[in-house]
mmCIF file as Biopython writes it, N, C-alpha, C and O atoms, coordinates in Angstrom:
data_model
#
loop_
_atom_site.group_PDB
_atom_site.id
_atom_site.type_symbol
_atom_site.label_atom_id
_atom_site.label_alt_id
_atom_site.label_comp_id
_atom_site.label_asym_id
_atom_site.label_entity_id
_atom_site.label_seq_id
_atom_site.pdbx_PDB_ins_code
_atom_site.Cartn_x
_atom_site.Cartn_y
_atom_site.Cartn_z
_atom_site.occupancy
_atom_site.B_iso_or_equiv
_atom_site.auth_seq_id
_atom_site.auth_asym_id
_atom_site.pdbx_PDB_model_num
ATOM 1   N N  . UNK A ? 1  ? 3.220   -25.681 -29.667 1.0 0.0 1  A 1 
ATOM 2   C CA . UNK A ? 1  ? 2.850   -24.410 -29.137 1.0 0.0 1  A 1 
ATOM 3   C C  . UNK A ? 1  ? 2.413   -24.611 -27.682 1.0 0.0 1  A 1 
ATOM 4   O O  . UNK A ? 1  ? 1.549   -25.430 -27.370 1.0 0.0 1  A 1 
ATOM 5   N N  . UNK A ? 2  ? 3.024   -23.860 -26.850 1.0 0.0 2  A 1 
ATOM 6   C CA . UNK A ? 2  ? 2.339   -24.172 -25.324 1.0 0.0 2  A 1 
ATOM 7   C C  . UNK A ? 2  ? 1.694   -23.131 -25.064 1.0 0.0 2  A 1 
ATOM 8   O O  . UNK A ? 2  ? 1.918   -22.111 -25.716 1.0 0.0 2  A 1 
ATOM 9   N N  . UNK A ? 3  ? 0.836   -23.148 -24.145 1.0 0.0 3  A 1 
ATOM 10  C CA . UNK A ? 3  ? -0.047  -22.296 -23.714 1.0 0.0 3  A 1 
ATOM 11  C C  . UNK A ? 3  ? 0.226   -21.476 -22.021 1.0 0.0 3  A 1 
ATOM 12  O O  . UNK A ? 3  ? 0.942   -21.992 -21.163 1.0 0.0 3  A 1 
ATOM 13  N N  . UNK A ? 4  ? -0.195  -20.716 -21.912 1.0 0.0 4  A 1 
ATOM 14  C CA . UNK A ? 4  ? -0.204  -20.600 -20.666 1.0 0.0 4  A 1 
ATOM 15  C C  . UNK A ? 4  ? -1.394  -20.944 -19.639 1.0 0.0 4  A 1 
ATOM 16  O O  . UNK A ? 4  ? -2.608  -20.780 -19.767 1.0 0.0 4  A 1 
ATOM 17  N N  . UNK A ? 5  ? -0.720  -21.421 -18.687 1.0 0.0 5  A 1 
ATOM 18  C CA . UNK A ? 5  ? -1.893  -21.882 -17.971 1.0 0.0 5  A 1 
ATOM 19  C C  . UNK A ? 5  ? -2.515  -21.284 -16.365 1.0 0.0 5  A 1 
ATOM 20  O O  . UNK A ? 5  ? -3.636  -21.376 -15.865 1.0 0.0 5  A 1 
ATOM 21  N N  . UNK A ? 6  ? -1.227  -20.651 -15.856 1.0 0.0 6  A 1 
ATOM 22  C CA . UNK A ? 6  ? -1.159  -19.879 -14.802 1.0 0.0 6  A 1 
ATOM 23  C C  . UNK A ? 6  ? -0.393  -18.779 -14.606 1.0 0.0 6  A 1 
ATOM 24  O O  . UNK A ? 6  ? 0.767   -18.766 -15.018 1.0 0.0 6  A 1 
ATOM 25  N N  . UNK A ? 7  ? -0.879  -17.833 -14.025 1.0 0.0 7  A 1 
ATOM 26  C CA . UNK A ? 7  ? -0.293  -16.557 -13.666 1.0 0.0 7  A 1 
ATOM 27  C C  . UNK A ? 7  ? -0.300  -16.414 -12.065 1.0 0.0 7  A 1 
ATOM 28  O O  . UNK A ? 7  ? -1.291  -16.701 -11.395 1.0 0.0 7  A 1 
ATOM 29  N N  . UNK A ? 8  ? 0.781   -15.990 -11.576 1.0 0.0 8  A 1 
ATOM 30  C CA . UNK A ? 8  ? 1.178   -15.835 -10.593 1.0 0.0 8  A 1 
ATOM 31  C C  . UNK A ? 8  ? 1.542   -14.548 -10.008 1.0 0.0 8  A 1 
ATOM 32  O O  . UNK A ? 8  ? 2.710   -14.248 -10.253 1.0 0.0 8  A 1 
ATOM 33  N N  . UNK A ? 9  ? 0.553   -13.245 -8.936  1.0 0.0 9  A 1 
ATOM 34  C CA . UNK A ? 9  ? 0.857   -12.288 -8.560  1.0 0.0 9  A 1 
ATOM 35  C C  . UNK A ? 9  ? 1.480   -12.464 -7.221  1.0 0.0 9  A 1 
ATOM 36  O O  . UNK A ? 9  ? 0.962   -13.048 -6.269  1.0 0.0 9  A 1 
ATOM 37  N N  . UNK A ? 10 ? 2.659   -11.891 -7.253  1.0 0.0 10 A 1 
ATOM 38  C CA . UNK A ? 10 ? 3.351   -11.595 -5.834  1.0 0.0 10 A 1 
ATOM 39  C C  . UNK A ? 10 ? 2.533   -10.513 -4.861  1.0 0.0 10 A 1 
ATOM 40  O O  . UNK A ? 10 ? 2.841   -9.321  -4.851  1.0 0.0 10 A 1 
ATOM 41  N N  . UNK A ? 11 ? 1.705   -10.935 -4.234  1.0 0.0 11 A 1 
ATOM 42  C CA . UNK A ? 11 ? 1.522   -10.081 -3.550  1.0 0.0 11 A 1 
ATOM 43  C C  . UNK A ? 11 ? 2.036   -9.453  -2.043  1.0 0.0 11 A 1 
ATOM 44  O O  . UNK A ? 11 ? 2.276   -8.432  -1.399  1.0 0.0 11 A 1 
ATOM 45  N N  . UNK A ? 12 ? 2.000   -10.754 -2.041  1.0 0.0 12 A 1 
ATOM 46  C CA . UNK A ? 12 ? 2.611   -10.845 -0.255  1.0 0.0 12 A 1 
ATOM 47  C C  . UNK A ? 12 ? 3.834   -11.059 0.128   1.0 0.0 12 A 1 
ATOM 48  O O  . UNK A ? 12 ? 4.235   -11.266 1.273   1.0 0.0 12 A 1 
ATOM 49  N N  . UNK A ? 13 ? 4.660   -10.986 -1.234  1.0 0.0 13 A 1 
ATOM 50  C CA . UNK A ? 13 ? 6.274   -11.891 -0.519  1.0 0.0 13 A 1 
ATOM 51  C C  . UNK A ? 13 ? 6.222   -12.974 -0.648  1.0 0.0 13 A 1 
ATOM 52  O O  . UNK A ? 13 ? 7.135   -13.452 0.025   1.0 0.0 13 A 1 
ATOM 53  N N  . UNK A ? 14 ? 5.196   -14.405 -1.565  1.0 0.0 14 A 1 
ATOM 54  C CA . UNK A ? 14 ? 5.639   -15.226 -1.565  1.0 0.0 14 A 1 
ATOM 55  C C  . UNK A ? 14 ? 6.987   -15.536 -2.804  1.0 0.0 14 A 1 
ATOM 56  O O  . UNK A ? 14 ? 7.519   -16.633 -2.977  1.0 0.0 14 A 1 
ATOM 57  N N  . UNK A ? 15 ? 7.260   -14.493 -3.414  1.0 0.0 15 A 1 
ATOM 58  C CA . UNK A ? 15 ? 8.301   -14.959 -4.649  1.0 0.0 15 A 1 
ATOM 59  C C  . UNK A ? 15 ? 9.335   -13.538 -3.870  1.0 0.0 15 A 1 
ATOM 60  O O  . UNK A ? 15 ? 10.288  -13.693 -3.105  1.0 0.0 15 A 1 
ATOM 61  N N  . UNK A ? 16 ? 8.878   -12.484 -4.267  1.0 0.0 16 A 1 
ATOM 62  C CA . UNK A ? 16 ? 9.942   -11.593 -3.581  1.0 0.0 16 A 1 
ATOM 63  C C  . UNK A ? 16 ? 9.182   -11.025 -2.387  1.0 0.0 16 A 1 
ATOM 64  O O  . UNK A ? 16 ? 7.954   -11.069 -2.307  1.0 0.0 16 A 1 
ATOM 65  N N  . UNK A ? 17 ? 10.123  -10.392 -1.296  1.0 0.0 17 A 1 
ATOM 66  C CA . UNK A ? 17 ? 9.804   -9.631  -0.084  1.0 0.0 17 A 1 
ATOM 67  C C  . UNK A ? 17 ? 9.391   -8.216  -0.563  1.0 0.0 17 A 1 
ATOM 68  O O  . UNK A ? 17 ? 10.319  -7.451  -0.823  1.0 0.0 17 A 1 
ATOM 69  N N  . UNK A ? 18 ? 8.228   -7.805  -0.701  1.0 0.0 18 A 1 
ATOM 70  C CA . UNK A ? 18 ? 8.278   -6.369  -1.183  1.0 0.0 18 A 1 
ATOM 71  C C  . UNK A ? 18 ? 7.435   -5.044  -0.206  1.0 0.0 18 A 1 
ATOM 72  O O  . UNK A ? 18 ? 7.117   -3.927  -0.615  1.0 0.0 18 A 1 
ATOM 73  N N  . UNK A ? 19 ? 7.234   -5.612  1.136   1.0 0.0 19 A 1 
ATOM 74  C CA . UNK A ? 19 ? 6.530   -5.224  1.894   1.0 0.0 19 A 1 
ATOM 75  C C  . UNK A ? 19 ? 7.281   -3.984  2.583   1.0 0.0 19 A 1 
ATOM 76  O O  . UNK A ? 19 ? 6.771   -3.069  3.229   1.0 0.0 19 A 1 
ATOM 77  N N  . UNK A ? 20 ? 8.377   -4.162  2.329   1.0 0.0 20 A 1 
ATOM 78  C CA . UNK A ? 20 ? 9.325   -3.136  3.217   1.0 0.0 20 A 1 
ATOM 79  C C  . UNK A ? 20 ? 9.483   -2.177  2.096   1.0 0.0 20 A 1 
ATOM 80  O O  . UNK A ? 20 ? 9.545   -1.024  2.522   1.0 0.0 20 A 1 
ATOM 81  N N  . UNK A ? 21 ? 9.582   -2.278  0.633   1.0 0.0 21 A 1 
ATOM 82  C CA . UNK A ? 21 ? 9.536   -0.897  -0.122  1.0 0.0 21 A 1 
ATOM 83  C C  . UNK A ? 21 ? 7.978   -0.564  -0.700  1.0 0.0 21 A 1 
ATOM 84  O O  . UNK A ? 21 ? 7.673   0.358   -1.457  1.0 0.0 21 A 1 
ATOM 85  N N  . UNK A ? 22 ? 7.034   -1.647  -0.086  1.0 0.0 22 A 1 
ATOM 86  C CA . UNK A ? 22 ? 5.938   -1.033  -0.159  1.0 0.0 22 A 1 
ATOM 87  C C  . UNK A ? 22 ? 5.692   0.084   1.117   1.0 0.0 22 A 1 
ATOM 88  O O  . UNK A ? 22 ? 4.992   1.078   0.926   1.0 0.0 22 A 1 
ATOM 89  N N  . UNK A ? 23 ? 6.273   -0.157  2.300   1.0 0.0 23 A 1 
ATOM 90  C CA . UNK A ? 23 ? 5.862   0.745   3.354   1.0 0.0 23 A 1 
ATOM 91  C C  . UNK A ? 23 ? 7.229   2.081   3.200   1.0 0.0 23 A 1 
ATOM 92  O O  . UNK A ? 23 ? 7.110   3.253   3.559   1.0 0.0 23 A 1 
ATOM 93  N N  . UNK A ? 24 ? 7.883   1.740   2.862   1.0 0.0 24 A 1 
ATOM 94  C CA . UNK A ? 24 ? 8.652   3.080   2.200   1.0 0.0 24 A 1 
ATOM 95  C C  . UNK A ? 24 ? 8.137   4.138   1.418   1.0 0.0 24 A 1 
ATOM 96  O O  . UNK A ? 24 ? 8.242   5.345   1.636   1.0 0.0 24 A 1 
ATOM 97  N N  . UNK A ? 25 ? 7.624   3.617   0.575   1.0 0.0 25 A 1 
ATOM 98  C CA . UNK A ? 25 ? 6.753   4.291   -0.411  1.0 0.0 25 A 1 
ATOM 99  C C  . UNK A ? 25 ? 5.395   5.238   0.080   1.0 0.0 25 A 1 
ATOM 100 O O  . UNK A ? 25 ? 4.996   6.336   -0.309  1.0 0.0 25 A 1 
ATOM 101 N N  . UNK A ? 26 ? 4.727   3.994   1.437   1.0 0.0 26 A 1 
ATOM 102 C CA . UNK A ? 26 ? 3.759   5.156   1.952   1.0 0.0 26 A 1 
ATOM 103 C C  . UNK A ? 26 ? 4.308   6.302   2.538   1.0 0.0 26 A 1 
ATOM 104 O O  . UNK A ? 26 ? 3.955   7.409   2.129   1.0 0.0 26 A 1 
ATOM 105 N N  . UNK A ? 27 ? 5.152   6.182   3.469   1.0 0.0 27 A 1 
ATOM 106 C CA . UNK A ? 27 ? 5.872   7.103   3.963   1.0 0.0 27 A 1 
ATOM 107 C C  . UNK A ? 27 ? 6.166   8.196   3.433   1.0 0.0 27 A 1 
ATOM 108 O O  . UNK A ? 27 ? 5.962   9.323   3.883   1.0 0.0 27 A 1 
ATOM 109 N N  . UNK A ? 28 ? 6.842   7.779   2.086   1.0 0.0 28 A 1 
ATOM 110 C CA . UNK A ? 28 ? 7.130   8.591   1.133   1.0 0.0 28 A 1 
ATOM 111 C C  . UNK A ? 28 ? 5.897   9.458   0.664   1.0 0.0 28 A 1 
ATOM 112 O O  . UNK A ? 28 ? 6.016   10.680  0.751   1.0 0.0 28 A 1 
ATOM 113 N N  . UNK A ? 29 ? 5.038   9.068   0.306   1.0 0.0 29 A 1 
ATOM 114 C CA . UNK A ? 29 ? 3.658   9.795   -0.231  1.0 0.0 29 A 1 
ATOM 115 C C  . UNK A ? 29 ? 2.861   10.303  1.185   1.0 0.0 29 A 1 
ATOM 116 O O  . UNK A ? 29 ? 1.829   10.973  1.145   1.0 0.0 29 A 1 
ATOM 117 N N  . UNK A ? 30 ? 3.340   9.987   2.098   1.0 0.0 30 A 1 
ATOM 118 C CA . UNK A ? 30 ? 3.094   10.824  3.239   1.0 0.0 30 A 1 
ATOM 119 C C  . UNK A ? 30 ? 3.383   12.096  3.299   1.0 0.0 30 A 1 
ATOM 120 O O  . UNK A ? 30 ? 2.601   13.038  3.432   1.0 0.0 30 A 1 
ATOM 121 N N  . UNK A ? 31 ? 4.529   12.108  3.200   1.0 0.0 31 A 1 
ATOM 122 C CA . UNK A ? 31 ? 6.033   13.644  3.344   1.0 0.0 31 A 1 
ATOM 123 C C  . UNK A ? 31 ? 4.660   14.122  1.818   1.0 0.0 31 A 1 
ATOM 124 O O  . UNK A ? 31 ? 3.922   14.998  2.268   1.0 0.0 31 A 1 
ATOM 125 N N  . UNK A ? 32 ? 4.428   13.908  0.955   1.0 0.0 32 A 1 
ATOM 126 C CA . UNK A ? 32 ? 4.586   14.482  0.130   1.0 0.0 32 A 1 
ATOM 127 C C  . UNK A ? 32 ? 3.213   15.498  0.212   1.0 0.0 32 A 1 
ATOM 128 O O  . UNK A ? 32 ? 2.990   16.668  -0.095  1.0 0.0 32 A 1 
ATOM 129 N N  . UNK A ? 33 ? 2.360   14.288  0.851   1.0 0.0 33 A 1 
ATOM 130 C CA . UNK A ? 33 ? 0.816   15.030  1.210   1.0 0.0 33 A 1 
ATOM 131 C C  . UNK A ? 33 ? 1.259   15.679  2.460   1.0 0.0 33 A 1 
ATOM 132 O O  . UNK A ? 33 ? 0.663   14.991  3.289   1.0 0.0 33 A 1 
ATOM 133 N N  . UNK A ? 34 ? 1.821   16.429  3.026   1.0 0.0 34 A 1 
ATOM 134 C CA . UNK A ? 34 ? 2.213   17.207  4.211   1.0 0.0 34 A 1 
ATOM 135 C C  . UNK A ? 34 ? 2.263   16.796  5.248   1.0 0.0 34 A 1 
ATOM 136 O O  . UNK A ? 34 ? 2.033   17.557  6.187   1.0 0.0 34 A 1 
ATOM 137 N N  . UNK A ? 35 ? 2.606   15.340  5.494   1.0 0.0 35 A 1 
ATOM 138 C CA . UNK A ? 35 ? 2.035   14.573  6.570   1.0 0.0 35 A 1 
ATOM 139 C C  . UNK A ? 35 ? 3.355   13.511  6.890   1.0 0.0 35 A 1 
ATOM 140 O O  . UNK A ? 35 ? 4.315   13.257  6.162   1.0 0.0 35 A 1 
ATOM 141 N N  . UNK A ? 36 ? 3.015   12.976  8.304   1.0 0.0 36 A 1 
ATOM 142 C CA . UNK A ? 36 ? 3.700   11.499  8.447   1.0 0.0 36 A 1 
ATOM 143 C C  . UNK A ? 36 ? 2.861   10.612  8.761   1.0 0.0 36 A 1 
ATOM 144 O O  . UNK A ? 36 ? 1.953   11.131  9.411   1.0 0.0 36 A 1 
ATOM 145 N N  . UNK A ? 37 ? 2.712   9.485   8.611   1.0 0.0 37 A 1 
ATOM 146 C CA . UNK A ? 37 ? 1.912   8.413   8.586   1.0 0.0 37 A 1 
ATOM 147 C C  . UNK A ? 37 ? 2.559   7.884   9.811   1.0 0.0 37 A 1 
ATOM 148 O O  . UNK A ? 37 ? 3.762   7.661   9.941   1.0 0.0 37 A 1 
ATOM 149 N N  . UNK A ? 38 ? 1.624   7.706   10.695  1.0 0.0 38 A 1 
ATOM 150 C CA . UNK A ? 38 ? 1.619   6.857   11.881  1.0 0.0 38 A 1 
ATOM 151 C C  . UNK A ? 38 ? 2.181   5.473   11.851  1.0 0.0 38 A 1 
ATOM 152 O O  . UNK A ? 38 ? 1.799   4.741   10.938  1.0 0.0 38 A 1 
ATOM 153 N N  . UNK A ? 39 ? 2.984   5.043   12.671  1.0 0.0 39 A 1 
ATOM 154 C CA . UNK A ? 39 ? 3.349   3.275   12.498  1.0 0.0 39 A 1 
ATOM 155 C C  . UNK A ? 39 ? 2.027   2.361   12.864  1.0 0.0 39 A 1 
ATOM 156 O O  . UNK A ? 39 ? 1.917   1.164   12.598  1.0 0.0 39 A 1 
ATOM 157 N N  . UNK A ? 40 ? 1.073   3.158   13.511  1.0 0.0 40 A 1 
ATOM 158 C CA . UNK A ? 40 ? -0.260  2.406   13.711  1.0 0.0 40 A 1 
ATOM 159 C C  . UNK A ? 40 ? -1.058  2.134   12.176  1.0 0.0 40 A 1 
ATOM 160 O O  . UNK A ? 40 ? -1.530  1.053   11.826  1.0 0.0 40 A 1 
ATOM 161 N N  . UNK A ? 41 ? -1.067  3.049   11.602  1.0 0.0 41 A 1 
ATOM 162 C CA . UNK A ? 41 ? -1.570  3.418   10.064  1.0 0.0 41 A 1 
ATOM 163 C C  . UNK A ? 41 ? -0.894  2.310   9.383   1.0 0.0 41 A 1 
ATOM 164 O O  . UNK A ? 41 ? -1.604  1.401   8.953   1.0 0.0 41 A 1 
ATOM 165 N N  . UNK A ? 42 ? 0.541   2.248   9.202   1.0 0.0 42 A 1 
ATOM 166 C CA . UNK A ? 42 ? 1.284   1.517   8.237   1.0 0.0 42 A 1 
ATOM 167 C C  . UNK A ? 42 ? 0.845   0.248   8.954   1.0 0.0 42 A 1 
ATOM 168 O O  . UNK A ? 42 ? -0.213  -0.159  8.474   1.0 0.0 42 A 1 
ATOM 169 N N  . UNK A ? 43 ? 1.195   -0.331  9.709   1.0 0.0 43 A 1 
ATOM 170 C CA . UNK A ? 43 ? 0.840   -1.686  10.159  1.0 0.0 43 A 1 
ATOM 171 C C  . UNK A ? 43 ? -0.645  -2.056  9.980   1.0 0.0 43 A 1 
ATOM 172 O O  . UNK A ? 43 ? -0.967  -3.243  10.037  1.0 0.0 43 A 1 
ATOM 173 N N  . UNK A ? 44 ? -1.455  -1.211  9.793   1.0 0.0 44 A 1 
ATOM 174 C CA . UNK A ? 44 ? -2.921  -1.079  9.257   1.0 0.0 44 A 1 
ATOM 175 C C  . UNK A ? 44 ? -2.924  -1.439  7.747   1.0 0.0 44 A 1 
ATOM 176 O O  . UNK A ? 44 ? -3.840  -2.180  7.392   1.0 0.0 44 A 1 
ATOM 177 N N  . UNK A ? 45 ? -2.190  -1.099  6.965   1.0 0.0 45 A 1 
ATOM 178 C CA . UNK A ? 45 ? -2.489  -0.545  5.706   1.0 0.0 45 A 1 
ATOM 179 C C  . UNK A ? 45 ? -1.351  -2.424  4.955   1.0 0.0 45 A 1 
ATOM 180 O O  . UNK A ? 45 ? -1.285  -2.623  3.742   1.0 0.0 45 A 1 
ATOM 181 N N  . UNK A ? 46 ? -0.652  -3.461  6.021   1.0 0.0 46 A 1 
ATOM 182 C CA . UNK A ? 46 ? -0.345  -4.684  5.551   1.0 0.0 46 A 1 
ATOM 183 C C  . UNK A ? 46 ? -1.329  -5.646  5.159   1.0 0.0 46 A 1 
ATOM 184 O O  . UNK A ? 46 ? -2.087  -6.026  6.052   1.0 0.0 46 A 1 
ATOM 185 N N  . UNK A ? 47 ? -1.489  -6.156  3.918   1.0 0.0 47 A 1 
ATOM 186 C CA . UNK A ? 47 ? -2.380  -6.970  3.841   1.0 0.0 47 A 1 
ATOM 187 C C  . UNK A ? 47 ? -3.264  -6.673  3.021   1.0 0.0 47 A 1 
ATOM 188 O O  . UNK A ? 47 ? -3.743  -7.582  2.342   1.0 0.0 47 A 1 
ATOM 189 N N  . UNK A ? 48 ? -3.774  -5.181  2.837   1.0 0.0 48 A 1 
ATOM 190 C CA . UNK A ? 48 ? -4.974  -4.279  2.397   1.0 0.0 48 A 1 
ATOM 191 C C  . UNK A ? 48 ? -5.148  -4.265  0.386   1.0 0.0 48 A 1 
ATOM 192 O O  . UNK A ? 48 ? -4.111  -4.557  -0.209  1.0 0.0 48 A 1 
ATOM 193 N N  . UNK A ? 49 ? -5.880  -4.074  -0.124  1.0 0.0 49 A 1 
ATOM 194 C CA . UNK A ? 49 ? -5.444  -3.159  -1.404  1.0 0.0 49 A 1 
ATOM 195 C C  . UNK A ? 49 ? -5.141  -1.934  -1.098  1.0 0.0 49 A 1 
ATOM 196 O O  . UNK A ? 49 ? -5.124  -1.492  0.050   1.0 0.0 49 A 1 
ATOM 197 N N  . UNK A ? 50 ? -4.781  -1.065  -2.515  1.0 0.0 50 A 1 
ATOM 198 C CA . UNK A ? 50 ? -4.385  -0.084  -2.825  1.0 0.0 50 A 1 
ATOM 199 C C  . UNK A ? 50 ? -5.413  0.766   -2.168  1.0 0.0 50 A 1 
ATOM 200 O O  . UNK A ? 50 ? -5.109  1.717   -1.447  1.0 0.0 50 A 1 
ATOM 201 N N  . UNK A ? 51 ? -7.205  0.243   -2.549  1.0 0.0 51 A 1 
ATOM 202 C CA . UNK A ? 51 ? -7.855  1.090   -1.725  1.0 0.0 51 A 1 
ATOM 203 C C  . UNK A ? 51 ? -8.077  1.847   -0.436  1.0 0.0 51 A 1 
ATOM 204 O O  . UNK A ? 51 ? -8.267  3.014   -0.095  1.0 0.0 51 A 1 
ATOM 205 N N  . UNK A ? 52 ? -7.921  0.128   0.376   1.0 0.0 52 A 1 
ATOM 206 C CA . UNK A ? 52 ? -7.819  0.319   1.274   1.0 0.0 52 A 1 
ATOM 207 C C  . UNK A ? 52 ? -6.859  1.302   2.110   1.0 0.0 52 A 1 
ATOM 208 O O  . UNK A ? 52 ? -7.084  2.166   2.957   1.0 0.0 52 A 1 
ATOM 209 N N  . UNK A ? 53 ? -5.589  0.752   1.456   1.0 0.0 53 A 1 
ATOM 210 C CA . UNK A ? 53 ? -4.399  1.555   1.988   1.0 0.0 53 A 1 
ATOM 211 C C  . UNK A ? 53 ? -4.589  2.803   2.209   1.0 0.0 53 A 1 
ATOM 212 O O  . UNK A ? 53 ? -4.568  3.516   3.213   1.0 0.0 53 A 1 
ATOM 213 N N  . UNK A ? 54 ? -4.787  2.963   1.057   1.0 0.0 54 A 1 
ATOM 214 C CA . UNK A ? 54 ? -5.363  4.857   0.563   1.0 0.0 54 A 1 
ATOM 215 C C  . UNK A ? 54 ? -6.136  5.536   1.469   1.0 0.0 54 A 1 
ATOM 216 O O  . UNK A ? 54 ? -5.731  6.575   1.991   1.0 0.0 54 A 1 
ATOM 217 N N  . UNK A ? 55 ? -7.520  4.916   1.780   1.0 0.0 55 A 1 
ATOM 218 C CA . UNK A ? 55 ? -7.972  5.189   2.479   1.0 0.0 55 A 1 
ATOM 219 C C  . UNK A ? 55 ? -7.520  5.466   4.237   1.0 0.0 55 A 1 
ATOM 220 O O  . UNK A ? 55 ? -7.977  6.363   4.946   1.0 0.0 55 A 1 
ATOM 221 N N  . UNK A ? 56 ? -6.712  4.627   4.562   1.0 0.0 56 A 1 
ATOM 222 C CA . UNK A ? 56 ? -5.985  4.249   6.147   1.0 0.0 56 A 1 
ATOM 223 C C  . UNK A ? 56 ? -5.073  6.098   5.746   1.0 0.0 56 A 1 
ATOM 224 O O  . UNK A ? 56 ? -5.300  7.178   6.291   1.0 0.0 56 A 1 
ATOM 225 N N  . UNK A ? 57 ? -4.226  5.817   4.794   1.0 0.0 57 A 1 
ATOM 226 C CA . UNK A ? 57 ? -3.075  6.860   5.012   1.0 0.0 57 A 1 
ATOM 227 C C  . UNK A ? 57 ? -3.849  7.985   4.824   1.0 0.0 57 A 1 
ATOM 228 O O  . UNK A ? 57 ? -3.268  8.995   5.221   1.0 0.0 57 A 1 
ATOM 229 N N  . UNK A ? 58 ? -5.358  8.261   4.195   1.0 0.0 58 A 1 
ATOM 230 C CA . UNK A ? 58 ? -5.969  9.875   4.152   1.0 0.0 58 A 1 
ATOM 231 C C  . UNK A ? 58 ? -6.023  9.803   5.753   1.0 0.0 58 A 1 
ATOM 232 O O  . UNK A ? 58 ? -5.388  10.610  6.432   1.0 0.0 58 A 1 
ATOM 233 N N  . UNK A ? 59 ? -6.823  8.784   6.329   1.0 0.0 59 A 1 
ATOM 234 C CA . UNK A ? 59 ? -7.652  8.889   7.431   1.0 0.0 59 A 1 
ATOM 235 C C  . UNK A ? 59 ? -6.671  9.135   8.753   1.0 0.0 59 A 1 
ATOM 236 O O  . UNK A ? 59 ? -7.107  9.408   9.872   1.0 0.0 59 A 1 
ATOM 237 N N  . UNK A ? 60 ? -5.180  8.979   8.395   1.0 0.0 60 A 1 
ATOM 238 C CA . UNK A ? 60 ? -4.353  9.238   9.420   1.0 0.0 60 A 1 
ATOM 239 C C  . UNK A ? 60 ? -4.087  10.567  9.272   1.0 0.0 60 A 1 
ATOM 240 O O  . UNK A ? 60 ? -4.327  11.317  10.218  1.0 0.0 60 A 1 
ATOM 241 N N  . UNK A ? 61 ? -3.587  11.039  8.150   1.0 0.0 61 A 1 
ATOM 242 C CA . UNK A ? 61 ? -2.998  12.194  7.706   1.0 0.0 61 A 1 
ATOM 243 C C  . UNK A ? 61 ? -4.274  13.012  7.780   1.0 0.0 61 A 1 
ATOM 244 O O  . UNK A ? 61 ? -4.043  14.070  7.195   1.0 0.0 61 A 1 
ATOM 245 N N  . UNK A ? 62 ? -5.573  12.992  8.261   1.0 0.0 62 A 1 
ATOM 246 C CA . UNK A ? 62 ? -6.837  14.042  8.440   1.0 0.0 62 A 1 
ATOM 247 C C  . UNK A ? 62 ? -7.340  14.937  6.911   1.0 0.0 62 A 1 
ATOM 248 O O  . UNK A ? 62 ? -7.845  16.037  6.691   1.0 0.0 62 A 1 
ATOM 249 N N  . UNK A ? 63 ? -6.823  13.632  5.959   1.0 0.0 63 A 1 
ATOM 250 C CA . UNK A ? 63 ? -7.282  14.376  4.696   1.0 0.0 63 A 1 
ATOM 251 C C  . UNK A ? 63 ? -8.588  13.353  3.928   1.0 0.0 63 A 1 
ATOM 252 O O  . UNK A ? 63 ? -8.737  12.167  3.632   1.0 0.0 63 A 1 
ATOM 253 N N  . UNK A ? 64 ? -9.532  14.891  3.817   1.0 0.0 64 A 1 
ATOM 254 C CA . UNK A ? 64 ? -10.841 13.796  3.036   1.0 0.0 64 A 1 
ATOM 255 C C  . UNK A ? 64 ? -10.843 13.939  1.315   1.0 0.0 64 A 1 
ATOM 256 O O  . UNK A ? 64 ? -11.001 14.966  0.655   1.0 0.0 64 A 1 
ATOM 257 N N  . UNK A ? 65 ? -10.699 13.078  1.021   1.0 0.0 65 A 1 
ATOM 258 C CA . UNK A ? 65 ? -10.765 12.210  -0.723  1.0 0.0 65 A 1 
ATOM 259 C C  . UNK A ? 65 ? -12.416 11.586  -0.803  1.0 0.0 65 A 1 
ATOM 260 O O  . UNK A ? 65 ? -13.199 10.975  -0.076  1.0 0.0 65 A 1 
ATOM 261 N N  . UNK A ? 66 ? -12.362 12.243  -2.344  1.0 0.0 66 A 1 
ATOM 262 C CA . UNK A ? 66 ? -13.282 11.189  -2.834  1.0 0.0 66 A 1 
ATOM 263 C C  . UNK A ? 66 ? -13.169 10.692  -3.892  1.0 0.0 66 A 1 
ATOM 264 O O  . UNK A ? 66 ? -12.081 10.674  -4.468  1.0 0.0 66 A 1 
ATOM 265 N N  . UNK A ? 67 ? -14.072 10.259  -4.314  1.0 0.0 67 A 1 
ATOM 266 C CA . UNK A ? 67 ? -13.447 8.975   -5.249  1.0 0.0 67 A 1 
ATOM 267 C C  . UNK A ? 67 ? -12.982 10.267  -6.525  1.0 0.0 67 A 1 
ATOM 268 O O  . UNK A ? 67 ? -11.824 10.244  -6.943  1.0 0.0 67 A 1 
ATOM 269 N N  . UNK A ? 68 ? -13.892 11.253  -7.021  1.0 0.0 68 A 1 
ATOM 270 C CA . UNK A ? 68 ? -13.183 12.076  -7.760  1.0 0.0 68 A 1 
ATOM 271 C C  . UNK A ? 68 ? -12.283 12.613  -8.125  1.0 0.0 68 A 1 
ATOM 272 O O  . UNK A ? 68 ? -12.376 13.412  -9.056  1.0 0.0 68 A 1 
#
C-alpha cells in the first residue's frame, strides 16, 4: 500500500502556464461587473490570492464589497 506523501499546487506556472487564462478571466468578470480593469490593476492582481485580487479589481472598477 503506498501512501501519499506530497501534494503539489500549481500556482504560478511551475507545472502548467495558467496566468494568461487567469488574467482573461479577470477581464472577463470585469465586463460583467460593468467595468474594465485597468492593465495597471491586472499586473497588480499577479502573484496575489483570490483575496487580494478581488480586492485590486473592486478598487479599480470603484466598487465597495464587503466581506458579506
Amino acid at each position: 500500500m503506498s501512501r501519499l506523501r506530497a501534494v503539489l499546487f500549481d500556482m504560478d506556472g511551475t507545472l502548467v502556464e495558467t496566468e494568461q487564462l487567469w488574467g482573461e478571466a479577470m477581464f472577463e468578470l470585469a465586463a460583467q461587473l460593468g467595468g474594465r480593469m485597468s492593465d495597471e490593476a491586472r499586473a497588480a492582481t499577479v502573484g496575489t490570492s483570490m483575496r487580494v485580487a478581488m480586492g485590486i479589481l473592486h478598487a479599480d472598477l470603484g466598487i465597495h464589497r464587503t466581506e458579506a
